[in-house]
C-alpha positions as a Python dict, from the first residue, in 0.01 Angstrom:
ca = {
    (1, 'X'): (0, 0, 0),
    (2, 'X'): (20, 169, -387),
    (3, 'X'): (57, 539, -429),
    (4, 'X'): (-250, 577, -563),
    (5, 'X'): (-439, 519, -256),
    (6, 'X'): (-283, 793, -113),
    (7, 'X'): (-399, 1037, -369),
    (8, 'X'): (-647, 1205, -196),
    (9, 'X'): (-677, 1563, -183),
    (10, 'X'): (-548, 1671, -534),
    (11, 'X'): (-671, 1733, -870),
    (12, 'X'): (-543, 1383, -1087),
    (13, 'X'): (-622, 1212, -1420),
    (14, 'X'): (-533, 818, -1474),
    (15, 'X'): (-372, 799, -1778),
    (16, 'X'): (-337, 496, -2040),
    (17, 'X'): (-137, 311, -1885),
    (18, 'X'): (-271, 297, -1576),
    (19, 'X'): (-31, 525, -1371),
    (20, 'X'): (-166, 881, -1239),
    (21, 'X'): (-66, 1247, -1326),
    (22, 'X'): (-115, 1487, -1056),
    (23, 'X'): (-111, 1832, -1088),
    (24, 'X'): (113, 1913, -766),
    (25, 'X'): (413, 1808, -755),
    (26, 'X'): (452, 1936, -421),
    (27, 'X'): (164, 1718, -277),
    (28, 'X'): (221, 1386, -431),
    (29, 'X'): (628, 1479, -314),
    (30, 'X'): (453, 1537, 75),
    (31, 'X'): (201, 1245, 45),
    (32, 'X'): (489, 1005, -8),
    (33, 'X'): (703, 1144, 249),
    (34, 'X'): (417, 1126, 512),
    (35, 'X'): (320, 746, 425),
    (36, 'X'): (670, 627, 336),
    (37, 'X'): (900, 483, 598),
    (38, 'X'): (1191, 613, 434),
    (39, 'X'): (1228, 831, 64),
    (40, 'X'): (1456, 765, -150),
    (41, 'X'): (1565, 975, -452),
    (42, 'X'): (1732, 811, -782),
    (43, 'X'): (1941, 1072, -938),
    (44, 'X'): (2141, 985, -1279),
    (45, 'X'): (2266, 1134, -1614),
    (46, 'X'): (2005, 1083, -1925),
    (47, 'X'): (2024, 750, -2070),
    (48, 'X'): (2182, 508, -1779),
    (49, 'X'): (1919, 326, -1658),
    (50, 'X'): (1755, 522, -1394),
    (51, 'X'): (1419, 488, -1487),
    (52, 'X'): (1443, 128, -1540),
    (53, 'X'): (1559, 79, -1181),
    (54, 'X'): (1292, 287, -1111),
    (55, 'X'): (1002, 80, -1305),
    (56, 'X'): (1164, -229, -1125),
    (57, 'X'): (1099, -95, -801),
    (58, 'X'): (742, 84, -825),
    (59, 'X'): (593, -132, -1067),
    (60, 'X'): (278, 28, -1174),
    (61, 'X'): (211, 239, -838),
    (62, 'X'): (328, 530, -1002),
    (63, 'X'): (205, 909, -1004),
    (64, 'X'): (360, 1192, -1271),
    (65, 'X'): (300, 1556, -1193),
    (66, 'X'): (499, 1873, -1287),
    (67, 'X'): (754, 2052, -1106),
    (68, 'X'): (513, 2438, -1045),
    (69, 'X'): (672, 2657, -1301),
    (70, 'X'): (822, 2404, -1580),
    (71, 'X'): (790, 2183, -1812),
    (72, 'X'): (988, 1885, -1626),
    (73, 'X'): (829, 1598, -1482),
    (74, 'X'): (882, 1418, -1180),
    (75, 'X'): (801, 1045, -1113),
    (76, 'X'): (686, 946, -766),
    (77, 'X'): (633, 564, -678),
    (78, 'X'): (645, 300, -348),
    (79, 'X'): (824, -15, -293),
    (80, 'X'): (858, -209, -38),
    (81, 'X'): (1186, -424, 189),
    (82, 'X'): (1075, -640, 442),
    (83, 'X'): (805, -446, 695),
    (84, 'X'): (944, -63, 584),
    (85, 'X'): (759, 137, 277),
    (86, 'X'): (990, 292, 65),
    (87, 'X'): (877, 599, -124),
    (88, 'X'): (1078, 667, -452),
    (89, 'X'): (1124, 1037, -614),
    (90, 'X'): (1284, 980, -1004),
    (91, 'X'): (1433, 1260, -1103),
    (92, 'X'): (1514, 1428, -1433),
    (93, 'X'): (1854, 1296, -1621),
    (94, 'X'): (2067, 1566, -1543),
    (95, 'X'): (2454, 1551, -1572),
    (96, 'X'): (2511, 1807, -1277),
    (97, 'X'): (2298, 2008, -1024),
    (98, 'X'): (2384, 2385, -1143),
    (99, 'X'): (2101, 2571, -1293),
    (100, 'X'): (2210, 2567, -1673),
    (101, 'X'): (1894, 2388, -1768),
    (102, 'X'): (1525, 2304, -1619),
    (103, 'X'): (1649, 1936, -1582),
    (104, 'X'): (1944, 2076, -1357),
    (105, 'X'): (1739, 2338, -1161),
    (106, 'X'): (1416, 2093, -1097),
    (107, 'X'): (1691, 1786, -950),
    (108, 'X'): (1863, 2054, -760),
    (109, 'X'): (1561, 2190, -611),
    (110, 'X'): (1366, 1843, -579),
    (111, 'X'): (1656, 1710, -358),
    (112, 'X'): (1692, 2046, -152),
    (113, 'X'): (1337, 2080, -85),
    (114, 'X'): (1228, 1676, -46),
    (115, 'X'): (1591, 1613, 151),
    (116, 'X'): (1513, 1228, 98),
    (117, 'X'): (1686, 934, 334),
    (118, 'X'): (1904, 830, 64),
    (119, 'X'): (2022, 903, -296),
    (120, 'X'): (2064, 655, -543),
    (121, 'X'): (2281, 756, -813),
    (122, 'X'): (2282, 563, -1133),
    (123, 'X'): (2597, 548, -1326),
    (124, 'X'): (2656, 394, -1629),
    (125, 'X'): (2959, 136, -1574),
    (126, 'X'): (3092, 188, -1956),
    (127, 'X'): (3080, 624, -1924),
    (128, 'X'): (3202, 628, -1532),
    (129, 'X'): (3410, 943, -1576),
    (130, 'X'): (3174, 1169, -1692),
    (131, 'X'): (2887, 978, -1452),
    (132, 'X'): (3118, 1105, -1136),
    (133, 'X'): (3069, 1445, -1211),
    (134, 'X'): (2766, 1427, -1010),
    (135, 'X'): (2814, 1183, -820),
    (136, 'X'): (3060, 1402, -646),
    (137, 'X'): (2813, 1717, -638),
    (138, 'X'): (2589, 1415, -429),
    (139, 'X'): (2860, 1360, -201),
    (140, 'X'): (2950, 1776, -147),
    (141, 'X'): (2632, 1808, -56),
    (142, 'X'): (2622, 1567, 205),
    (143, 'X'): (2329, 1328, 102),
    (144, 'X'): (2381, 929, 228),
    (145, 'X'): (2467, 784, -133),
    (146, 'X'): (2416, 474, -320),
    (147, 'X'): (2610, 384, -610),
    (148, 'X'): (2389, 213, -831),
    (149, 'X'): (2645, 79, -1111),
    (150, 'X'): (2423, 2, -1375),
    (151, 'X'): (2513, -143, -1747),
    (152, 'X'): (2817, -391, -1600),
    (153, 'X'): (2727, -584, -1920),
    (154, 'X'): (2789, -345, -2186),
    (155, 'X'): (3114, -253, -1995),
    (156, 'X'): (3231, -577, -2031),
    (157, 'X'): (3133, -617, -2331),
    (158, 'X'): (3338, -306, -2475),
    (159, 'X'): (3612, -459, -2257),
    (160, 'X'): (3641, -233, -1931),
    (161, 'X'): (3628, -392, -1595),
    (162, 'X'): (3576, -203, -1280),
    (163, 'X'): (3648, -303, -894),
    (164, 'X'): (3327, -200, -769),
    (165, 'X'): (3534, -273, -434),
    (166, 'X'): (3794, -66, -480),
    (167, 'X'): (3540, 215, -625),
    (168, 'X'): (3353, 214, -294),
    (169, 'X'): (3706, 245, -46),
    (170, 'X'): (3780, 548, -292),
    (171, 'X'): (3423, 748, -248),
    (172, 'X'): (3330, 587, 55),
    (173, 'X'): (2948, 495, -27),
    (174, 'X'): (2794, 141, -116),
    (175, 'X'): (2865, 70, -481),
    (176, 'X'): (2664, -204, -647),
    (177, 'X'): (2667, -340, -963),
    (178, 'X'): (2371, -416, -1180),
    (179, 'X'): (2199, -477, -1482),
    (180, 'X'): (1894, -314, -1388),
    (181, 'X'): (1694, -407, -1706),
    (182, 'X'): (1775, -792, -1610),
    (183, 'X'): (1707, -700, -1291),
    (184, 'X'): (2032, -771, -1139),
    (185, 'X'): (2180, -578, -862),
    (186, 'X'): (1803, -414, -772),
    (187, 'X'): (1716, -589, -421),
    (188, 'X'): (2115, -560, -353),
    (189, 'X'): (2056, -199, -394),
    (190, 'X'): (1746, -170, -171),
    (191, 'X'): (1964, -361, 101),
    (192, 'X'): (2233, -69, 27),
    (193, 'X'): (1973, 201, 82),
    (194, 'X'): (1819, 27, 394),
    (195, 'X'): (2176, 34, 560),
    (196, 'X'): (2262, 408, 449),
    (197, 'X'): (1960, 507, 572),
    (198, 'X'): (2083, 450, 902),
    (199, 'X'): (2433, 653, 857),
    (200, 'X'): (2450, 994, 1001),
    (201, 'X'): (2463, 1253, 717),
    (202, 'X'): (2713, 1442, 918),
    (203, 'X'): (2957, 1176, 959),
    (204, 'X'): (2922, 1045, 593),
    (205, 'X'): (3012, 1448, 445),
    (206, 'X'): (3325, 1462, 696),
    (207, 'X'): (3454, 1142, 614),
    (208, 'X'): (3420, 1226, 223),
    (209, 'X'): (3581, 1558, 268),
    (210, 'X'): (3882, 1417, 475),
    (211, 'X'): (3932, 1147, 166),
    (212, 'X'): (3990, 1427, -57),
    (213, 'X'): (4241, 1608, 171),
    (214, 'X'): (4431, 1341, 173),
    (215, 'X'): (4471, 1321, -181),
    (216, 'X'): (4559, 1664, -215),
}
């Protein structure tokens, strides 16, 4: 199954390279969520890797259309783990979910009204203070998480090393580490999303929530 079969009942244009551009956002956002298994969001800051991750996992079953109103794009794709289709939302960078900027105020509203399965946030390894930001407006909000923690590489490289283990005891969410333009860490990932999937949303917020109590 590719998205583009599913493209049925709105007005679309194939573009160069090959992928589609719808103009409803809204329907190719409900076509994926009514052929899709599970949805899965990948939310990030501009410039970690996000839509790499994303490219690795949709390949060239992809459809662009505009969020009604602005000028933002959203990028809608499938994958696929085992027997389950996977739809995948990629949102804009954005380094929080107020309504500052379009980029903020389309994520915000794209999670809120889409309410995928599970979020995958991107963080860049070698920037993971300022990544957390939103990674903790995720977690607030109550969405099953996946730390995707991309660019382990250039972390190393500028000598920083993380415990991606003791990262994920702190927050309480899956934390992987990749190197999403190699590849690495992408079907670990899907395996992470799989198993959240499963998590009651409920019982993930509370548990966050009484993490940070205790710290205070």
């Amino acid at each position: 199954m590719v998205l583009r079969d599913l493209v049925l009942r709105h007005r679309k244009t194939e573009r160069h390279d090959g992928s589609l551009f719808m103009s409803s956002c809204h329907g190719a956002m409900a076509q994926v969520k009514e052929k899709a298994d599970i949805t899965v969001a990948l939310a990030g800051n501009p410039n970690v890797g996000k839509s790499v991750l994303f490219n690795r996992l949709t390949g060239l079953s992809v459809v662009t259309a505009n969020y009604p109103g602005k000028t933002v794009t959203l990028n809608f794709g499938t994958t696929r783990h085992g027997d389950k289709a996977i739809g995948v939302i990629d949102l804009p960078g954005t380094y929080a979910l107020g309504a500052v900027s379009e980029d903020q105020l389309v994520a915000r509203r794209t999670l809120l009204e889409s309410r995928p399965d599970v979020v995958v946030a991107v963080v860049d390894a070698s920037n993971l203070q300022r990544n957390l930001f939103l990674v903790f407006q995720l977690l607030e909000l109550g969405f099953r998480l996946v730390i995707c923690l991309n660019l382990i590489d250039y972390a190393a490289k500028i000598g920083l090393t993380i415990d991606h283990m003791k990262l994920q005891q702190i927050l309480g969410v899956p934390v992987v580490p990749a190197v999403a333009v190699r590849g690495e860490g992408v079907d670990e990932t899907i395996h992470a999303v799989m198993t959240m999937s499963e998590e009651k949303t409920g019982h993930l917020r509370r548990s966050y929530m009484a993490k940070l109590l205790r710290r205070t």
